[in-house]
C-alpha positions as CSV (number, residue, x, y, z in Angstrom):
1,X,3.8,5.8,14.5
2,X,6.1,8.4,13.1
3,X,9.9,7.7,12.7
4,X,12.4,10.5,12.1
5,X,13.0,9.7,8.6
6,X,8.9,10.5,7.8
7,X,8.5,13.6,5.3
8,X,6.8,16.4,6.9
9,X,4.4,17.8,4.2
10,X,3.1,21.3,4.5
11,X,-0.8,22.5,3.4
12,X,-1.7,26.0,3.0
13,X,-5.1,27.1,5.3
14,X,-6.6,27.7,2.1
15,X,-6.5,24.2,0.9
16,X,-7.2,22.5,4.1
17,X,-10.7,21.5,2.5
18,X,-9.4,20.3,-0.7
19,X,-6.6,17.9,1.2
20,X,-9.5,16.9,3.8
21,X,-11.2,16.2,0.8
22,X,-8.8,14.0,-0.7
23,X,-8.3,12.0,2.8
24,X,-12.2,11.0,2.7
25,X,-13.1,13.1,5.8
26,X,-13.8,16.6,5.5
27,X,-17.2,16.2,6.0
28,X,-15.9,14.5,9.5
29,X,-13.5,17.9,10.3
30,X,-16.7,19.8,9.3
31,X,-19.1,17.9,12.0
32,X,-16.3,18.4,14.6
33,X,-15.6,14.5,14.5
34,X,-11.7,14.8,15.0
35,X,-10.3,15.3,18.6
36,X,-6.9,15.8,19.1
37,X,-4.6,12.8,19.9
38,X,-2.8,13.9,23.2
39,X,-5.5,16.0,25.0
40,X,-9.0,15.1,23.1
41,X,-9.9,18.7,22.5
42,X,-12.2,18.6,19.6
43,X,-10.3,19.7,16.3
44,X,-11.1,23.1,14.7
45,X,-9.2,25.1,12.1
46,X,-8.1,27.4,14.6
47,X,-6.7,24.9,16.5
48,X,-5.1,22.4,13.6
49,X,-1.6,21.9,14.0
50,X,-1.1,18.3,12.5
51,X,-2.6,15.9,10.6
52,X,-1.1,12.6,11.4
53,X,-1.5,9.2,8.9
54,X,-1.7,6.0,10.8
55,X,-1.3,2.8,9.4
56,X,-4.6,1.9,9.0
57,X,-5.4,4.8,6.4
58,X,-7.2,6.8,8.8
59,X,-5.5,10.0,10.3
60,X,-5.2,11.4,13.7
61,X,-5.1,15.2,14.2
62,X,-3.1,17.2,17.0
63,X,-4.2,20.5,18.0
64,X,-1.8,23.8,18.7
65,X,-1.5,23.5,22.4
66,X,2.0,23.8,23.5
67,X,2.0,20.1,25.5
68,X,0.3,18.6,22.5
69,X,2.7,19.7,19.9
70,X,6.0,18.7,21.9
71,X,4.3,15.4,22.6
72,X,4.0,14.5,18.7
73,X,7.6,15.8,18.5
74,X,8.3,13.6,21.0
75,X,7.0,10.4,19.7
76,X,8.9,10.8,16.5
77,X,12.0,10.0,18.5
């Protein structure tokens, strides 16, 4: 769950695969494993807009679609 006093930590496009990479699951993002938390549209780089730790040291992803972005704003109320 975010909180408002999370950090918000940027990633340039070009180094998406290197921080994947780090996480343990670029070759997940590759396969088109990730769907997006609010509307299950699968994840691409086009369509990236968050990555989003959980607890559990997995991640969720959230995809550039208006709705989906103000909902993870929305949740960090």
């Amino acid at each position: 769950m975010l909180t408002k006093d999370d950090h918000l930590k940027a990633v340039y496009s070009s180094d998406i695969d290197t921080f994947l990479a780090k996480l343990e699951v670029l070759e997940q993002f590759n396969q088109g494993k990730f769907t997006c938390k609010y509307c299950k549209e699968v994840i691409t780089r086009n369509n990236l807009y968050a990555i989003i730790p959980m607890p559990d040291k997995n991640v969720d992803m959230c995809c550039n679609r208006p709705d989906c972005v103000l909902s993870l704003s929305e949740e960090a109320k």
